[in-house]
Every structure is written in structure tokens, then in C-alpha cells.
N, C-alpha and C positions, 0 to 999 in steps of 0.2 A: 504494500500500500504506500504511497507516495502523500508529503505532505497537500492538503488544498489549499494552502496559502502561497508556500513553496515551490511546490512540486518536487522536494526533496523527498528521497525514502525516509517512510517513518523507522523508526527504532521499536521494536518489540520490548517491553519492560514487563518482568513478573514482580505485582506488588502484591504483599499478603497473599499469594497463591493464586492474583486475579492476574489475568492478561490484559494489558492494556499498550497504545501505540503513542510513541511522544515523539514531536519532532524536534529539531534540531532549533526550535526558538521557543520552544514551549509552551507547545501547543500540545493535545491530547484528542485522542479518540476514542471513545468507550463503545462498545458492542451495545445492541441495545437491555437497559436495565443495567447495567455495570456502574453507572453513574452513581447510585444510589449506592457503591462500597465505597465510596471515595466521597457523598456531599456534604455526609456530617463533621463536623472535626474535630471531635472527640474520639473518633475513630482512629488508631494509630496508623492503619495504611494509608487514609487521609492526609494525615500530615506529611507523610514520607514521600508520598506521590507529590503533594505541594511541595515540599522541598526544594526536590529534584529538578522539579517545572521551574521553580525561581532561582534556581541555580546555573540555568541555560542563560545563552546573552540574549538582548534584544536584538532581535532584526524587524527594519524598515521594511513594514507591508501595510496593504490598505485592509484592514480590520474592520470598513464596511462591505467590502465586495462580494456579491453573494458568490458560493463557492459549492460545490461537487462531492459527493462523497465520495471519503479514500475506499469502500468497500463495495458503493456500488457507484462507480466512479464517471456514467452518463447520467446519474440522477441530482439533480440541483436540491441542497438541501434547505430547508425550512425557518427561515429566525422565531424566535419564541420566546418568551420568558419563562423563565426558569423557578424563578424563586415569590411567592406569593405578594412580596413588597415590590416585584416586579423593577428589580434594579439590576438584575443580569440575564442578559439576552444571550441564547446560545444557538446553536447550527445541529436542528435534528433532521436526517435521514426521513422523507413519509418510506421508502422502502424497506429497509430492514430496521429501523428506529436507532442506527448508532447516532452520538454525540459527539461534536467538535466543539473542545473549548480552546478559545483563543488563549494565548499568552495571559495569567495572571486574572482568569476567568474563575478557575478553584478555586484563589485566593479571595476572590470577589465573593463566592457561595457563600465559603464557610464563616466571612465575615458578614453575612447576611443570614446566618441561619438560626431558624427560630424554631426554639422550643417545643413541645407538646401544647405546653401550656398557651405560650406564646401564638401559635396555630389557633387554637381554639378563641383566643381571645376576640386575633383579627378576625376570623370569621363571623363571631357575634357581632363585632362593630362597623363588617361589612355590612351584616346583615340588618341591623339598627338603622344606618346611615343611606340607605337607599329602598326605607318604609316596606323591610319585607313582614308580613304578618303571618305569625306562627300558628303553626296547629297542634291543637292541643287535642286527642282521643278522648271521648270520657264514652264508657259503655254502661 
């Protein structure tokens, strides 16, 4: 698989027993569902993966241009948010559902990542703040 930024070959990296691809500017590609071993960062492979990613140099590329998947590599892949505060956009696959995170994208998750509790909360004040009314059973 070659980078979609680049077009350099990815690197195969075994993190915590998971397969994952990084490039040479640190950049990453998760299979699909893989993402979810690496978005919490309490997670030790989590951190070890962000690491590694922020230990690579910068290289100059355009971080808007939409781009190709390295696995199904005639398919244009999807921008989307990622994270429910809707502050990190990522590149997912509609074909086999992998994930491209750009350079310093991890770093973005896991400093955006919210709680159980935290989840639940936004939810309710989504759901307050745009007059949704509950339903309540009674038999």
C-alpha cells in the first residue's frame, strides 16, 4: 500500500499485536474498526502508536486534498468527523471502511476524547438544546 498523501510505500507497524500502516510523515491507516484500538488514550498501544506518529518529520503536503484509498486505491475516500465535539475530520474508505489519519490526527482524538460520562452528558444537552421531547412508557 503506498502513502495517499505521498504516494510513498506505507510501513507495516505491529502495535499491541494490531497491524497497522504509517507513513513516512505520519500519517496512518487503520483497517476498518482498528481505529477504535488506538482512539482512546488511556490505552497503552494508543500512546505508543502516537508516539511513533510524532516522532516522524513533517512533510509539506496539502492536508485538504481529497485522497484515494491505500487499500482500495481507485476508491476516493470520505471526510467525516470523527469525534462527537466534531473537531477532527478524518478520510474513511465507503469500500472496505479503513481510516486515514493525517499527521498529528491521533494526537488530535485523544486530546479530544470524552469520557462515558462525558458522552452521555453531550448527548443530553444535545438533546435539551434542539427541543427534543422524551418519551416516557408508562403501562
Amino acid at each position: 500500500m503506498r502513502c495517499p498523501r505521498t504516494n510513498i510505500e506505507l510501513t507495516k507497524l505491529m502495535v499491541g499485536g494490531i497491524e497497522v500502516f504509517s507513513s513516512a510523515n505520519g500519517g496512518v491507516f487503520f483497517d476498518n474498526r482498528q481505529i477504535f484500538n488506538f482512539s482512546d488514550p488511556s490505552l497503552k498501544r494508543a500512546l505508543v502508536l502516537a508516539e511513533h506518529l510524532a516522532a516522524l518529520p513533517d512533510t509539506d503536503v496539502d492536508l485538504t486534498a481529497r485522497i484515494n484509498c491505500p487499500k482500495c486505491p481507485s476508491i476516493v475516500m470520505m471526510r467525516r468527523f470523527f469525534t462527537p465535539l466534531h473537531v477532527v475530520e478524518i478520510d474513511e474508505c465507503p469500500s472496505c471502511a479503513g481510516i486515514w489519519l493525517d499527521p498529528k490526527e491521533l494526537n488530535k482524538i485523544h486530546d479530544n476524547h470524552l469520557t462515558a460520562k462525558e458522552k452521555q452528558l453531550l448527548v443530553n444537552q444535545q438533546a435539551n438544546n434542539h427541543g427534543f421531547i422524551p418519551i416516557v412508557l408508562s403501562y
